[in-house]
C-alpha positions in Angstrom: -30.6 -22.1 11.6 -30.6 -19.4 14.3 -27.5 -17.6 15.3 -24.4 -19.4 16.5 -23.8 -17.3 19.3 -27.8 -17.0 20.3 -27.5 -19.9 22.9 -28.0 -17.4 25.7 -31.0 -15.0 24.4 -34.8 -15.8 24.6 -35.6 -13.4 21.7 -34.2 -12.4 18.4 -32.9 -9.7 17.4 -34.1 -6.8 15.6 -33.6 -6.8 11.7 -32.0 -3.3 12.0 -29.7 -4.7 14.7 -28.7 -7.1 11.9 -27.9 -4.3 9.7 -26.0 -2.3 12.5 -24.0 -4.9 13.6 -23.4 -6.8 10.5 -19.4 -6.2 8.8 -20.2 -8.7 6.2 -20.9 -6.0 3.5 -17.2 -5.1 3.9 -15.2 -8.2 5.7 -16.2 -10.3 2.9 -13.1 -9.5 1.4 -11.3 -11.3 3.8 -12.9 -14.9 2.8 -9.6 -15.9 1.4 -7.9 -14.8 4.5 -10.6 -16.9 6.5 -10.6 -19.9 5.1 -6.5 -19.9 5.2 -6.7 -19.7 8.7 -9.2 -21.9 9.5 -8.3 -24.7 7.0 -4.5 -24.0 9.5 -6.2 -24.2 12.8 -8.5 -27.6 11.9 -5.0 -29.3 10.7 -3.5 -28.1 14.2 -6.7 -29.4 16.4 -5.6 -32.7 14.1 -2.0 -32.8 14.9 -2.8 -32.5 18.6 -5.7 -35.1 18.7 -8.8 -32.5 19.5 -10.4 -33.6 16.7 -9.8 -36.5 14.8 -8.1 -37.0 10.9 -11.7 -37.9 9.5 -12.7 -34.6 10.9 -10.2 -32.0 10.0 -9.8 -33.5 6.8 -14.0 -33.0 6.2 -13.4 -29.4 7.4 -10.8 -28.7 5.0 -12.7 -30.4 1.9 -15.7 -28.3 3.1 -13.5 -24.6 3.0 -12.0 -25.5 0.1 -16.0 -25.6 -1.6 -16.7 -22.8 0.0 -13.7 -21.1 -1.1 -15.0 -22.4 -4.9 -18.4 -21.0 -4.3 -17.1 -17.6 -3.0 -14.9 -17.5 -6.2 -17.3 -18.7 -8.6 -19.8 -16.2 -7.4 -22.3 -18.8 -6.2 -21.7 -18.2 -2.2 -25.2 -16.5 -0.9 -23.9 -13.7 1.5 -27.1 -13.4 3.6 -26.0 -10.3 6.2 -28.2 -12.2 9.2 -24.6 -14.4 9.5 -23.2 -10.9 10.3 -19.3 -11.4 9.4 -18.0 -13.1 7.6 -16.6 -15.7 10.3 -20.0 -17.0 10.6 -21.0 -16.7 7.1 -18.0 -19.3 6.2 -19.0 -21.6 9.4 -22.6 -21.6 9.0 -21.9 -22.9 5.6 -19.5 -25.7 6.3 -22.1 -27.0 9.1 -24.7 -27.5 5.9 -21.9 -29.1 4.1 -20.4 -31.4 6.6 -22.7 -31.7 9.2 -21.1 -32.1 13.0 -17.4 -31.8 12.0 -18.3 -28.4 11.1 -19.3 -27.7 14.5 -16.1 -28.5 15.8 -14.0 -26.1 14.1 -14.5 -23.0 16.6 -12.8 -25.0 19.2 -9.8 -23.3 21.2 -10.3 -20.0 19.3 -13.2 -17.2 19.5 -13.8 -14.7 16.2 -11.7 -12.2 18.2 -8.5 -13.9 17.3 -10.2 -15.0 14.0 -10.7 -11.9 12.7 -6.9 -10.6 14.1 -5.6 -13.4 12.4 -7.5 -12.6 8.7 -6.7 -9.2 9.2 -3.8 -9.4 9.8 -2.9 -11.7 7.1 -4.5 -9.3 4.6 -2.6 -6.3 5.7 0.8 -8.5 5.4 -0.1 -9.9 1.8 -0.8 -5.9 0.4 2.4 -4.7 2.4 4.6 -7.0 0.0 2.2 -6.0 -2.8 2.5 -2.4 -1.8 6.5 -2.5 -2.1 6.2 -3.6 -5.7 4.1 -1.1 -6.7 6.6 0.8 -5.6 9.6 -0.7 -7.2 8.0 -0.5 -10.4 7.6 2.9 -10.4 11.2 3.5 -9.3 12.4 1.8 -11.4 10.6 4.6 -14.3 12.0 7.1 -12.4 15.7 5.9 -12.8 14.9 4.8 -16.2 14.1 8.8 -17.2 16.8 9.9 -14.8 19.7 7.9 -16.8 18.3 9.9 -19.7 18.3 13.7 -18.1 21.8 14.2 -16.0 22.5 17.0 -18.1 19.2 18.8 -18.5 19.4 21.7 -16.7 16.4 23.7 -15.2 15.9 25.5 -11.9 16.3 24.3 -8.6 13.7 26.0 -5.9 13.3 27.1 -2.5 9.8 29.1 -1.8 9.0 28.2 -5.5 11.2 30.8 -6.3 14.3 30.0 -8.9 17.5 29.7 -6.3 20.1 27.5 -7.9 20.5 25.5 -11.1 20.2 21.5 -10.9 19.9 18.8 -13.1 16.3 17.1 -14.0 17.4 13.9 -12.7 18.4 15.3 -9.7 15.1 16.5 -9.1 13.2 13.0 -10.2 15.9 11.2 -7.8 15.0 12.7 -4.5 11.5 11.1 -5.4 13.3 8.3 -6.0 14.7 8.4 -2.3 11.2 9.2 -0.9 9.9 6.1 -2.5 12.6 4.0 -1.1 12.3 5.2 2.8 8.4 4.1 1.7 9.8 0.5 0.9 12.1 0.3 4.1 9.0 1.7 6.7 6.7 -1.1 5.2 9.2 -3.6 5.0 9.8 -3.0 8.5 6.2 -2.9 9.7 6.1 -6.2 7.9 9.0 -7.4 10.2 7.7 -6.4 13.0 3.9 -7.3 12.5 4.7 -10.7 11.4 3.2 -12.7 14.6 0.3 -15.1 15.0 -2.9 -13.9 17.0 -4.4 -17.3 16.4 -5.0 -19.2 19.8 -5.6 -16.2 21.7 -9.0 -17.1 21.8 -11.0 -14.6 23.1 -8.0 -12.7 25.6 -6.9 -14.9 28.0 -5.9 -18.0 26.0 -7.4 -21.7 25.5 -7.5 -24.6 28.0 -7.2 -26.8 24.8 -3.6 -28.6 24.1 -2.8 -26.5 21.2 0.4 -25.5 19.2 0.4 -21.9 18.2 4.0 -22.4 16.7 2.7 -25.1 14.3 -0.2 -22.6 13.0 2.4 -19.6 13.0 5.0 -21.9 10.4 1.8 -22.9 8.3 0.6 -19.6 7.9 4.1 -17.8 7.1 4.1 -15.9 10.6 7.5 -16.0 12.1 7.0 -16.1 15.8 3.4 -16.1 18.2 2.4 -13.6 20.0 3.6 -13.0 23.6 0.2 -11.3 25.8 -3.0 -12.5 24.7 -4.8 -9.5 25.9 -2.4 -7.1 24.2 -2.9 -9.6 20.7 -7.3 -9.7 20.6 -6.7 -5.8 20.9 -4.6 -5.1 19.1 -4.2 -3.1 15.6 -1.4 -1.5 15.5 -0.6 -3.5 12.1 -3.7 -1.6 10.9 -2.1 1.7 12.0 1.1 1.2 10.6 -0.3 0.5 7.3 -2.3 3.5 6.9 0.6 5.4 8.2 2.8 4.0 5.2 0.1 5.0 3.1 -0.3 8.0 4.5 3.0 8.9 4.0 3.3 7.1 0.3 0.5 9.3 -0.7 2.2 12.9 0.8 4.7 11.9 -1.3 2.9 11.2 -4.7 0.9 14.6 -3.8 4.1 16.2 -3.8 4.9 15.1 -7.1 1.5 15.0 -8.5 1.4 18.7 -7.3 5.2 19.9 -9.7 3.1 18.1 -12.5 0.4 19.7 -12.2 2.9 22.9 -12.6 5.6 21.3 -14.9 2.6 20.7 -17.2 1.1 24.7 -16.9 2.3 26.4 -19.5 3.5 28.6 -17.3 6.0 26.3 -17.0 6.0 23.8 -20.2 8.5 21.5 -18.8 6.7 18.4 -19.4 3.8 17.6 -21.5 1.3 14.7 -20.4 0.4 12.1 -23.0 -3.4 12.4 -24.4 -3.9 8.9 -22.3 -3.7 10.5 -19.0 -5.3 13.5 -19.5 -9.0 15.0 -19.7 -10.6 17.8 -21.6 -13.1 20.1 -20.9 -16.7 20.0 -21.3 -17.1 23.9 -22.3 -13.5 25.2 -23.5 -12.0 22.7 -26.1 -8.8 24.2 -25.8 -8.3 22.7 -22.6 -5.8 19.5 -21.8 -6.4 19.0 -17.9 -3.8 17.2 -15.5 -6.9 15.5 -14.2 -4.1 12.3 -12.9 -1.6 14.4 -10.7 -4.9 16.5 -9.4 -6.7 13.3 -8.4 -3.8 11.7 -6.7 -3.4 15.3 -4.8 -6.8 15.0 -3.8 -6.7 11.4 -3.0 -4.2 11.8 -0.3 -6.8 13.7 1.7 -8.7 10.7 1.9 -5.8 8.3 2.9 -5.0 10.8 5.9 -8.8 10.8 7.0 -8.8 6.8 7.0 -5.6 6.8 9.1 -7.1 9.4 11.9 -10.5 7.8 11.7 -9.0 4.5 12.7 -6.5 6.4 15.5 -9.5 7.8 16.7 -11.6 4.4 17.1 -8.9 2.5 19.1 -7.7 6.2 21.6 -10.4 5.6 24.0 -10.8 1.7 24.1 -10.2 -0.5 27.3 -8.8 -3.8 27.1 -9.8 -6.2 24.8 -12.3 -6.6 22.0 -14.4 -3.9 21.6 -17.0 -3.8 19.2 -16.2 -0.5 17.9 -12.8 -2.5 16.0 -15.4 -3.6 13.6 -14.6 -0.3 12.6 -11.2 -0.9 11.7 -11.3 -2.8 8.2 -12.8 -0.5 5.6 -10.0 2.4 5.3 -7.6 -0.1 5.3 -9.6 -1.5 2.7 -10.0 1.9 1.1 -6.8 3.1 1.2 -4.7 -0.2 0.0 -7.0 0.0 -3.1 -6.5 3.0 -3.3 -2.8 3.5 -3.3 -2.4 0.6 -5.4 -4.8 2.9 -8.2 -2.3 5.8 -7.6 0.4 4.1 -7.6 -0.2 2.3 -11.2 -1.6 5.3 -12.6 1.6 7.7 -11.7 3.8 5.4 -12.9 1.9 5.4 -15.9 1.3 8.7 -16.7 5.2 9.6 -16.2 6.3 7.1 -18.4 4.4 8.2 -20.8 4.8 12.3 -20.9 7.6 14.1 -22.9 9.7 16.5 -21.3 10.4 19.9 -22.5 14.1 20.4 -22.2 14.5 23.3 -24.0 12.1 25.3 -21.5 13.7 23.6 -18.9 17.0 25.0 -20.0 15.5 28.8 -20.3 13.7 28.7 -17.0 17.1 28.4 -15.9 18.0 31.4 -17.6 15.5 33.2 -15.6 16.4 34.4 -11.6 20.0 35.0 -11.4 20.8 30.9 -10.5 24.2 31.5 -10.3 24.3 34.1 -7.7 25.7 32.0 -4.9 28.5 30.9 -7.6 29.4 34.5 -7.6 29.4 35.1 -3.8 31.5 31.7 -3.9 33.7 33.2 -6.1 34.5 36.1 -4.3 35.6 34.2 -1.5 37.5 31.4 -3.1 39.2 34.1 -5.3 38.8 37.3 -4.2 39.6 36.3 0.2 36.2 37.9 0.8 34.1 37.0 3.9 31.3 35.0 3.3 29.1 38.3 4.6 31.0 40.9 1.9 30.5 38.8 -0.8 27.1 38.1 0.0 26.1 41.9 0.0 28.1 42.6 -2.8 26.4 39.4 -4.7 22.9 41.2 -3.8 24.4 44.5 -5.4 25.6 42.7 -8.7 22.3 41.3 -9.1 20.4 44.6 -8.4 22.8 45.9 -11.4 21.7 43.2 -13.8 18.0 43.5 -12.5 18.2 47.5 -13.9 19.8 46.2 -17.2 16.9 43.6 -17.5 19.4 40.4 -17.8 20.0 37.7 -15.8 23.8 38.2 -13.7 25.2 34.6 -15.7 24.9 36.7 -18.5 27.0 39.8 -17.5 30.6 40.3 -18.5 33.3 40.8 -15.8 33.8 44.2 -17.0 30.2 44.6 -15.7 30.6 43.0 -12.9 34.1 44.7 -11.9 32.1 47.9 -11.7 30.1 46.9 -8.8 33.2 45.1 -7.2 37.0 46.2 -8.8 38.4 42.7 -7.3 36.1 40.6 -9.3 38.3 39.0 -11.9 38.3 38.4 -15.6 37.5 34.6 -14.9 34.0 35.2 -13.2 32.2 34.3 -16.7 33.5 30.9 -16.3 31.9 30.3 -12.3 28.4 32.3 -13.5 27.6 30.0 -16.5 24.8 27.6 -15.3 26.5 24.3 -16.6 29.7 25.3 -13.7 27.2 26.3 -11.4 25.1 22.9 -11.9 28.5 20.7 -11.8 30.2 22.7 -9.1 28.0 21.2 -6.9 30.0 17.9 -6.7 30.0 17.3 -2.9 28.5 13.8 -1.9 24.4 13.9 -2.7 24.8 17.4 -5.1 23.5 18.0 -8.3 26.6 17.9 -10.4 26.2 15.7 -13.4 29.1 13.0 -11.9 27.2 13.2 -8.2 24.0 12.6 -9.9 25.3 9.6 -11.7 26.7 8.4 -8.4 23.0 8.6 -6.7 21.8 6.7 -9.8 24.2 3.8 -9.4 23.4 3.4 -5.4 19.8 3.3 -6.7 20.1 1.2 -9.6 22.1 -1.4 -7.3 19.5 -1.4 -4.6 16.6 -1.9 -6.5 18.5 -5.1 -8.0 19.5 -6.4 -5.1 16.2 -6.8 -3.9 15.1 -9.8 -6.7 
């Protein structure tokens, strides 16, 4: 059977037009997506009497065989049907004969394929936020676990102020959530029917868009036709989220990647998620945390790719929105990877405590406790005590000690009004729970983040 579409044309086409044109390698994914919405748009011709009961009910039977045949690997993808809109059609017309003809009434494969699409980028949203949950909910899990476990906080990557570990895991924890609440809302919002669009001005059929939008799980239509066969905004958003999911698991990946140095020593990665070397046998590579780093790269490039596609289009179809399905493809598989795999690999790593605790040790964490201290106690301006602060810690810098450690004799000879108490405010335990104002490190503050956390994720099931 020639082309559907190749009413118009006197000759065919060039076989390397067929393999230029052609999005079946890729679209194919979206034959579940397909048949949903077509098996939804033959019962709605039905309902409103364009075709007849026989007829839509022979259509359905005839997508739900090719759905069989897709699954069962027995579908023949030949790429001549170029997407695969046509592939499924041009099948049901061998199956069923003249129904199948009938199906492509009041809608054109622009709104077909904004309708799949669209499906498939709601489905992995929801998919998406579990993913996230899950790993979460490991993160809480180790957090409950670590409130005490003191190592250094860090500005620069340079020791500033001691905190607790679960401090630190926790504001992952709150990046992962604003992840759940920007693709939760791009669900909201993106959750309208292009179906019956047709191809941008609408259908002079007597259809029900409403009736497709409740059996497909959209809440509402879409308002402008125009705006709906070009738009793919949806496909932004979810590369965006992405995007932005995968910054935030290169962030992490990247403190791994150190944590696990031993330079650092503060965690050690479990034999199951790490690599070796192929020369040096001593060698235990974070080859997980350096992939998902690397992987975010490629997220970010699908996202501008696609922004670049759709900057310079006019109104509506465009041909060049073919090229709008693969990174989203890409990246949902590929987040769904990362995000499985971290979750993984930090359930499953030990933490180092004790070289947490003497990294903290190291880089005088306590000197804004003592410039604190001089103005709590002492009546010094913020600016005095601040210089004299600087001063104590030059002293314990030509001793070759860190300033927690210096007794107030010590101390008293850079400053006479520091007091006899000043051990107590420079020990790294006071320092970590002085910090008890809402969203600080201190142990009880912690505990407080990891309640509003623990709550939220079980409100949500």
């Amino acid at each position: 059977m020639s082309k559907l579409w190749s009413g118009r044309f006197a000759k065919s086409g060039a076989k390397i037009l067929d393999e230029f044109n052609a999005s079946l390698p890729f679209d194919k994914k979206l034959y579940e997506e397909d048949i949903k919405g077509s098996i939804a748009h033959a019962t709605m011709l039905a309902k409103q009497g364009i075709l007849n009961q026989r007829e839509a009910d022979q259509i359905t039977e005839g997508l739900l065989a090719i759905k069989k045949e897709i699954e069962d690997e027995k579908f023949i993808f030949d790429i001549a049907h170029e997407d695969i809109h046509m592939s499924v059609e041009t099948r049901l017309i061998e199956l069923i004969g003249e129904a199948g003809k009938k199906l492509h009434t009041a809608r054109s494969r622009n709104d077909q394929v904004a309708v799949d699409f669209r499906q498939y980028v709601q489905k992995h949203t929801l998919v998406i936020v579990l993913l996230l949950e899950d790993l979460m909910n490991v993160l809480v899990s180790i957090s409950k676990e670590h409130t005490t476990t003191l190592l250094p906080g860090m500005t620069h990557l340079q020791h500033a102020q001691p905190i607790n570990f679960a401090f630190h895991l926790l504001a992952y924890v709150s990046m992962f959530k604003r992840d759940i609440e920007r693709l939760e809302s791009s669900y909201q919002r993106n959750n309208v029917l292009p179906l019956g669009c047709a191809a941008l001005a609408g259908t002079p059929h007597n259809i029900d868009r409403e009736y497709v939008a409740k059996l497909l799980g959209f809440d509402s239509v879409s308002v402008n036709c125009l705006d709906t066969v070009s738009d793919r905004d949806f496909a932004l958003e979810i590369l965006f989220n992405i995007s932005t999911i995968m910054m935030h698991i290169s962030r992490f990946a990247e403190e791994l990647i150190l944590w696990s140095s031993y330079e650092f020593k503060f965690v050690t990665l479990s034999d199951e998620y790490s690599t070796g070397s192929s020369i040096m046998p001593q060698k235990k590579n974070p080859d997980v945390p350096e992939l998902l780093r690397g992987k975010t790269g490629r997220v970010n490039g699908n996202l501008i790719s696609l922004l670049t596609v759709l900057k310079g289009l006019p109104l509506a179809y465009n041909k060049d929105m073919q090229e709008d399905k693969e990174g989203v493809f890409d990246s949902v598989e590929t987040v769904y990877m990362s995000l499985n795999i971290l979750k993984e690999a930090v359930r499953t790593m030990s933490i180092n405590t004790d070289n947490m605790y003497s990294a903290a040790q190291v880089g005088h964490l306590s000197a804004t406790d003592l410039a604190d201290y001089l103005v709590q106690k002492c009546d010094i301006p913020f600016r005095e005590a601040h210089f004299i602060t600087g001063r104590a810690v030059a002293h314990a810098e030509s001793l070759g000690v860190d300033l927690s450690t210096l007794s107030a004799q010590a101390l008293q000879k850079v400053d006479a009004r520091i007091g006899e108490d000043v051990g107590i405010y420079l020990s790294l335990e006071h320092s970590m729970n002085a910090r008890n104002s809402q969203g600080g490190t201190a142990t009880e503050s912690t505990c407080k983040q990891l309640e509003i956390f623990e709550n939220w994720l079980k409100s949500r099931h």
